[in-house]
C-alpha positions as CSV (number, residue, x, y, z in Angstrom):
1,X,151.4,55.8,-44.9
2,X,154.7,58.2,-44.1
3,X,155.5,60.0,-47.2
4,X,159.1,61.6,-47.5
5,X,161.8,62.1,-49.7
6,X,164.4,59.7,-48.4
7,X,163.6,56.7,-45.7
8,X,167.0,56.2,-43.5
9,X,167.1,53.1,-41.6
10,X,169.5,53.5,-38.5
11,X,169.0,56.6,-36.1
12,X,172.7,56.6,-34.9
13,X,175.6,59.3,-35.9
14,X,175.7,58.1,-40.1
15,X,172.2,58.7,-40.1
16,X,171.6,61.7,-38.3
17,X,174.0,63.6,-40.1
18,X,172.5,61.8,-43.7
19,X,169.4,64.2,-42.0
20,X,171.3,67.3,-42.2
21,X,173.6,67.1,-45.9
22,X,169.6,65.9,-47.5
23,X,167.9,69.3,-45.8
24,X,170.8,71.2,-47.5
25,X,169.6,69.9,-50.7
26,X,165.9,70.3,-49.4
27,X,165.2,66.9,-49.2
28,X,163.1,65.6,-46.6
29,X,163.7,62.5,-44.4
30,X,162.2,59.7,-42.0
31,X,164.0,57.7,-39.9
32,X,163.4,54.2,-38.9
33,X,165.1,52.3,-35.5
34,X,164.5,49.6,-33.5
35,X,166.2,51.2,-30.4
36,X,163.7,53.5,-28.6
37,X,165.9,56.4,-28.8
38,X,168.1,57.9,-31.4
39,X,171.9,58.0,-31.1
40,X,172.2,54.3,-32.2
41,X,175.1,52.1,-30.3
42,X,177.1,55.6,-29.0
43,X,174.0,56.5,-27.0
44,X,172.8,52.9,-26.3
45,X,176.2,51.2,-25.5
46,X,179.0,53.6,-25.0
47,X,177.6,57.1,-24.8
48,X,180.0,58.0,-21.6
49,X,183.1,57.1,-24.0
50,X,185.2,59.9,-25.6
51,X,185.8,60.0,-29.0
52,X,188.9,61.2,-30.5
53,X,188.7,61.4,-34.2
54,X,185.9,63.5,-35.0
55,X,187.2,66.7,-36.8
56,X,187.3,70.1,-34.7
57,X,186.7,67.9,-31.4
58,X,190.4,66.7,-30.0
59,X,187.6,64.9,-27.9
60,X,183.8,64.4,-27.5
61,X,181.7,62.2,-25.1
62,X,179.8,59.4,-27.8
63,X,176.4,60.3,-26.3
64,X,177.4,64.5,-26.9
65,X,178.1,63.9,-30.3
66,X,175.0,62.7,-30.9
67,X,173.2,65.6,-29.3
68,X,175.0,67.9,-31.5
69,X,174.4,66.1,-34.8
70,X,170.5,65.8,-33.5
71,X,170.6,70.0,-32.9
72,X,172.3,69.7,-36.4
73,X,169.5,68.0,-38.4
74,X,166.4,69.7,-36.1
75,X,166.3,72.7,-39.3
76,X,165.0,70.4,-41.3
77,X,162.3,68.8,-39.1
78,X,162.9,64.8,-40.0
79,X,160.4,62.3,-38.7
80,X,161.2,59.3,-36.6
81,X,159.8,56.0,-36.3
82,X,161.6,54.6,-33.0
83,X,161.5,51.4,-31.3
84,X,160.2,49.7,-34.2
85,X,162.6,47.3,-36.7
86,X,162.6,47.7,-40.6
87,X,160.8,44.7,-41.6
88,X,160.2,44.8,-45.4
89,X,161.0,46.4,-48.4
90,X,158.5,46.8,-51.5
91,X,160.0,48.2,-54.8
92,X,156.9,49.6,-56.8
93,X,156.3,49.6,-60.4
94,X,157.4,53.5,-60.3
95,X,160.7,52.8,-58.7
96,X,160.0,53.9,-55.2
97,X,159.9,52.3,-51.9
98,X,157.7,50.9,-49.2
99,X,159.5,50.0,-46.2
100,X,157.0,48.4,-43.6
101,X,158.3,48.0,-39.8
102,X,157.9,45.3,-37.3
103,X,154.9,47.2,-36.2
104,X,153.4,47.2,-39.3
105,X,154.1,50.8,-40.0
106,X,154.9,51.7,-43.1
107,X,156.7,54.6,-45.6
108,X,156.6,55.3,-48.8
109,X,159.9,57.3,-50.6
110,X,162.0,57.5,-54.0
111,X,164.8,56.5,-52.0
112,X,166.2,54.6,-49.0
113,X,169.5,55.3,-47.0
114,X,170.2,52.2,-45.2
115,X,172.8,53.7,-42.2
116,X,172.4,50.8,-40.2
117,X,175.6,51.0,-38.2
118,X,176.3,47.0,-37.6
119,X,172.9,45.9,-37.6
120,X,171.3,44.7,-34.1
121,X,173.3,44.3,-31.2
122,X,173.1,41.5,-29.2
123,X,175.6,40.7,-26.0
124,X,177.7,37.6,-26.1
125,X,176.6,35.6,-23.3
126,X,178.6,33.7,-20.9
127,X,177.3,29.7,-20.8
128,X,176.1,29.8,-16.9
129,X,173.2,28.0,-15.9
130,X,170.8,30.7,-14.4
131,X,172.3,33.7,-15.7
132,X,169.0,35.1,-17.1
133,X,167.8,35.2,-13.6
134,X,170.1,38.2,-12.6
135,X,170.4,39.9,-15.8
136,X,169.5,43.3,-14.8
137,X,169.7,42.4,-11.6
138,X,173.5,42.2,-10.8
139,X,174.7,41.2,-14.0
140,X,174.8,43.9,-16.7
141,X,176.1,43.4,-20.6
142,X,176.6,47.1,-20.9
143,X,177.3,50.4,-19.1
144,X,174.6,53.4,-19.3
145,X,174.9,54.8,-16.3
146,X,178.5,54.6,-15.0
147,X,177.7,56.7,-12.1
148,X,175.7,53.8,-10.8
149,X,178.4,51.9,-10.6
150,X,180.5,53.9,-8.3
151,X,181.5,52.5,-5.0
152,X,180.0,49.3,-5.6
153,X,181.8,46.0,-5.9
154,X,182.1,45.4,-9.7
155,X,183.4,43.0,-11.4
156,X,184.7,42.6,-14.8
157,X,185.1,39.9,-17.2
158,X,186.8,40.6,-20.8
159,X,190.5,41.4,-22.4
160,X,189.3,43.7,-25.1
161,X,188.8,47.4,-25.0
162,X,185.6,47.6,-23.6
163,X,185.9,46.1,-20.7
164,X,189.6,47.7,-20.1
165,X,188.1,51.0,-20.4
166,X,185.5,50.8,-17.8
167,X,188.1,49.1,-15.3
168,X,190.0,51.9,-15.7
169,X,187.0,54.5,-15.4
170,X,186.0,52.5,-11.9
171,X,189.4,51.8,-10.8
172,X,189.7,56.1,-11.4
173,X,186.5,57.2,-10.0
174,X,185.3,54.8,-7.4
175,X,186.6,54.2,-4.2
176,X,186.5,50.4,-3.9
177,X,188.9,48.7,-5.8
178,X,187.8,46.6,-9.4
179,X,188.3,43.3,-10.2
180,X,189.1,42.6,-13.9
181,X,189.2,38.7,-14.9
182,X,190.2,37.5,-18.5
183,X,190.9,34.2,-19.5
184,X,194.6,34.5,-20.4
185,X,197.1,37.1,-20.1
186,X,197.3,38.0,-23.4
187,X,194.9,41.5,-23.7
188,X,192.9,42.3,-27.1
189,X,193.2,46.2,-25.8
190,X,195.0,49.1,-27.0
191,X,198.7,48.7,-25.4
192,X,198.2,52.1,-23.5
193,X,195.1,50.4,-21.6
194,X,196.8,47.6,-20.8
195,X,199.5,49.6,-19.5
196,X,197.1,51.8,-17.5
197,X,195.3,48.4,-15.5
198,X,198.8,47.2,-14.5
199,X,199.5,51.1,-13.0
200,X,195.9,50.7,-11.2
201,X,196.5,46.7,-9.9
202,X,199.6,48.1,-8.2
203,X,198.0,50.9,-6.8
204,X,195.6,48.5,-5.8
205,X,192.6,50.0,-7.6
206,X,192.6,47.0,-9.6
207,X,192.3,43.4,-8.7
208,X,193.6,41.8,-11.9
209,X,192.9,37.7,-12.4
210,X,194.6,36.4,-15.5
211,X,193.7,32.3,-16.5
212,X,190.6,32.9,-14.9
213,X,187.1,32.2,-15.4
214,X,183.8,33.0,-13.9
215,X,182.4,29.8,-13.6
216,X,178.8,30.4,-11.7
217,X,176.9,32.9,-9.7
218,X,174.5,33.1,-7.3
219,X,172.0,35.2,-5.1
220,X,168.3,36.0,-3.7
221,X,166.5,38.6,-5.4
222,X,169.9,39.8,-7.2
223,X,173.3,38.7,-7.7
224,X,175.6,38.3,-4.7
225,X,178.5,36.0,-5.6
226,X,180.4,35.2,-8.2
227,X,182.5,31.9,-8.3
228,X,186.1,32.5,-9.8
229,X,187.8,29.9,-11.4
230,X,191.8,30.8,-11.5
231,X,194.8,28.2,-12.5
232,X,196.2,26.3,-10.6
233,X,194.1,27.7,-7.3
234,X,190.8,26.2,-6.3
235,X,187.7,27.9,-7.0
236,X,186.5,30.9,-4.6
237,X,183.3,32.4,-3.8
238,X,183.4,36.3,-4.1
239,X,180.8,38.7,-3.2
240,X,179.9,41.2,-5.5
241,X,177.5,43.8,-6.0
242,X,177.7,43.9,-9.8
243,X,179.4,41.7,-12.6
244,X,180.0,42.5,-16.3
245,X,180.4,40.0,-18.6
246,X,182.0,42.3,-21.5
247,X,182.9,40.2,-24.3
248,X,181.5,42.0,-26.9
249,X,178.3,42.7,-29.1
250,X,177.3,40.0,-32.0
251,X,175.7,42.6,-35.0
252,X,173.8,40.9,-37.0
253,X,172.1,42.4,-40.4
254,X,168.4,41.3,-39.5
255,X,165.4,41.5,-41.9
256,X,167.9,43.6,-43.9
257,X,169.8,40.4,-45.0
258,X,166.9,39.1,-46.8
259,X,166.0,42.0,-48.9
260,X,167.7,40.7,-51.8
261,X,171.0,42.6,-51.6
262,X,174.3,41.7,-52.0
263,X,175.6,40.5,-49.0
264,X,179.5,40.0,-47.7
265,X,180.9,39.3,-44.9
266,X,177.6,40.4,-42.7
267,X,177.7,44.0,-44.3
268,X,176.1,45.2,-47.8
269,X,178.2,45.7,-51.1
270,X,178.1,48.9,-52.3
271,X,179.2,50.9,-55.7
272,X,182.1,52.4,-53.8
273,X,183.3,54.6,-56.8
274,X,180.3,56.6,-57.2
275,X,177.6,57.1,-54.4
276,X,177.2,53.8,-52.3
277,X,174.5,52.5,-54.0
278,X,173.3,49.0,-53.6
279,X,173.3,46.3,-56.2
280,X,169.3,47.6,-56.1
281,X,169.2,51.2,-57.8
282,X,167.7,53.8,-55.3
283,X,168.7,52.3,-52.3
284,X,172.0,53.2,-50.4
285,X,174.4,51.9,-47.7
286,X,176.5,54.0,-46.0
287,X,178.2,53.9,-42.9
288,X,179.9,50.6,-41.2
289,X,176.5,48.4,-42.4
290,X,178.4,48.7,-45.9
291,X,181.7,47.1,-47.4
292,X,183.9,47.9,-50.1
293,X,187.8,47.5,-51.5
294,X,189.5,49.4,-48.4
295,X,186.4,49.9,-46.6
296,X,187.2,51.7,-43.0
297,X,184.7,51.5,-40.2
298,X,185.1,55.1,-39.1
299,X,182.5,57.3,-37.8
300,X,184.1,59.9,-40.3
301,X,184.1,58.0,-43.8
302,X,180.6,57.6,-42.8
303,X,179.4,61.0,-42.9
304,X,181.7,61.3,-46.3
305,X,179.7,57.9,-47.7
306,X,176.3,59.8,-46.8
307,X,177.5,63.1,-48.5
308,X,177.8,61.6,-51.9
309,X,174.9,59.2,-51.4
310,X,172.4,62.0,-50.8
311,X,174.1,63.9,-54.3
312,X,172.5,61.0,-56.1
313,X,169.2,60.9,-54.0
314,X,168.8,64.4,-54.8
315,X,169.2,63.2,-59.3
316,X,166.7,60.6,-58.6
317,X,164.0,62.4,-56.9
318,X,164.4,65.5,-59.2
319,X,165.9,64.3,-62.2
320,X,165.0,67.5,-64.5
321,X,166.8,69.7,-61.9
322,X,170.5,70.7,-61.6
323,X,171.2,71.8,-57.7
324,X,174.3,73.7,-57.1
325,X,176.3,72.8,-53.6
326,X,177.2,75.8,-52.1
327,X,179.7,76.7,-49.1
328,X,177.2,76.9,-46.2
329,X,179.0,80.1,-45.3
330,X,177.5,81.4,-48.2
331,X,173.9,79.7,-48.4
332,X,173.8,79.5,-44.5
333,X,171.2,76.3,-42.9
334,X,168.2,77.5,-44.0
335,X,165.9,75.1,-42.6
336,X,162.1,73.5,-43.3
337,X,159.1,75.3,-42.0
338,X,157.5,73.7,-39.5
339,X,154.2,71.6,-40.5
340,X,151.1,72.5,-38.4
C-alpha cells in the first residue's frame, strides 16, 4: 500500500505542477498514469509543438514545458505509478481514499486530485480494410519523432490543426514535397495555417488534394501505396513512405466515469466557486478533465484550478492547523528530504 498526502491521477502539465503548489504547503504526493512516461498528451502526442500562452515564455516546446515543471516538482520528491490506469476508488469509513490501478496496485490518501487532462486518448481511425496491418509500419496516428519523418514521402490526411501544423513543419524542413488530403476545402485550422499551406503548395512544398479521400493502402512488410480518391478524377495509386491519418484523438473518461461522480458532457462537475471539488468531498478535478459555468480548457486555468484545490487539501488533511501562503521570494522552495 502507497501512503501519501494527496493521490493525483494524470502525470501531464495540471498534475505536475499540482506536485509543486502541495510541496509548498508540505504536502506529499503520488501520481498515477496510464502512459509510461509523465508529461501526459504534450509529451505523448505533441511534445515538438510550441506553446504560446504560458506566462514568462512568449514560446515553449510542449515536451520542454514539461521538463521544467518535472525540475519544478523534483524538491518535493513525489512518487509515480506509471503505465498503469486508475481502476477503482474506495472511500473508507474515515474519509480517505484507496485508489487501486489496473495492476492492482493500490494507494491510500486523505485526498485525491483527479488532473486527468481529457481522459485516454485514442486515435480516430479511418474505416480501411487492413489498416492494422501497417500501423506502425507506414501508417502513424501521431508524430513523436518528427525528425524521422524528414525526407521521406509523407502523407497527410486531416483539415484541422494538427495535421496543418505538421504539413507545414515537413513542407519547412524536409526536402521532398508533402501531400496534404482533406475531404473538402473548407479547413477546421487557424486562418494563419491555412494561409501558410497555400504559400507552401505554390512553392511546391505542398501537394494539396481538396474533395479527396484515401480510400485504401497497400504494401509488403510496410506501407507502400496509398490509393487517393479525388472528385471528379479517377482513383490513383501513390507511393508513399509514410501516411498520417490525423483526424483527431477521441478522450474518453475511463474507469473514472463510473466512480459515482457527476458527470457532463464527458468531463466532471466541479464546485467552481470554491476549490474544484467534486460532488464527493475530498476528491478534486482540476484541469480540462473538469467542467464548470465558463469553463476554459487552458493549460493556465489549470494550474490556477490546482492552486486553490490543494488550499482545501491542505484544511482537510490538517484541519487544526492554519498555514500561511507566503511569496516564495520570501519562504524560498524548500524542498522534502530525501527518504533512504
Amino acid at each position: 500500500m502507497i501512503k501519501t498526502d494527496i493521490i493525483i491521477i494524470g502525470a501531464g502539465p495540471v498534475g505536475l505542477f499540482t506536485i509543486f503548489e502541495a510541496g509548498l504547503m508540505k504536502l506529499r504526493c503520488h501520481v498515477i498514469d496510464a502512459i509510461p512516461q509523465i508529461g501526459g498528451q504534450l509529451k505523448e502526442i505533441y511534445p515538438k509543438k510550441p506553446i504560446y500562452d504560458i506566462p514568462g515564455f512568449p514560446s515553449i516546446l510542449a515536451g520542454d514545458l514539461i521538463d521544467n515543471l518535472e525540475k519544478q516538482a523534483e524538491p518535493f520528491q513525489p512518487g509515480f505509478t506509471l503505465g498503469e490506469r486508475a481502476e477503482n476508488i474506495e472511500k473508507k469509513e474515515d474519509g480517505s481514499f484507496i485508489v487501486t490501478t489496473s495492476e492492482g496496485t493500490q494507494h491510500h490518501a486523505p485526498t485525491v486530485i483527479i488532473a486527468g487532462g481529457l481522459g485516454s486518448f485514442e486515435p480516430r481511425k479511418p474505416l480501411i480494410e487492413g489498416l492494422e496491418k501497417f500501423e506502425k509500419k507506414g501508417v502513424e496516428y501521431m508524430v513523436r519523432e518528427p525528425e524521422s519523418f524528414l525526407d521521406k514521402r509523407v502523407f497527410i490526411s486531416g483539415g484541422g490543426d494538427s495535421a496543418l501544423d505538421w504539413a507545414i513543419y515537413f513542407a519547412e524542413n524536409s526536402t521532398l514535397p508533402v501531400g496534404l488530403v482533406h475531404r473538402s476545402d473548407m479547413f477546421r485550422a487557424h486562418k494563419d495555417s491555412v494561409a501558410r499551406v497555400y504559400q507552401l503548395q505554390e512553392k511546391g512544398k505542398i501537394e494539396l488534394y481538396t474533395h479527396s479521400e484515401v480510400k485504401n493502402i497497400g504494401g509488403n512488410d510496410a506501407l507502400e501505396t496509398i490509393e487517393l480518391h479525388q472528385k471528379d478524377r479517377e482513383p490513383r495509386t501513390i507511393s508513399v513512405d509514410y501516411w498520417l491519418p490525423l483526424f483527431g484523438l477521441s478522450p474518453k473518461l475511463g474507469p473514472i466515469g463510473n466512480w459515482g461522480l457527476e458527470i457532463e458532457k464527458n468531463a466532471i462537475k466541479v464546485n467552481h466557486s470554491l476549490d474544484y471539488q467534486t460532488n464527493i468531498p475530498g476528491v478534486f478535478a482540476v484541469g480540462d478533465v473538469n467542467t464548470y459555468p465558463g469553463k476554459l480548457k487552458l493549460i493556465l486555468c489549470g494550474f490556477h484550478e490546482a492552486t486553490l484545490a490543494v488550499q482545501t487539501c491542505y484544511k482537510i488533511i490538517n484541519p487544526d492547523k492554519k498555514f500561511t501562503m507566503k511569496y516564495t521570494t520570501v519562504q524560498g522552495i524548500q524542498g522534502f528530504e530525501k527518504v533512504v
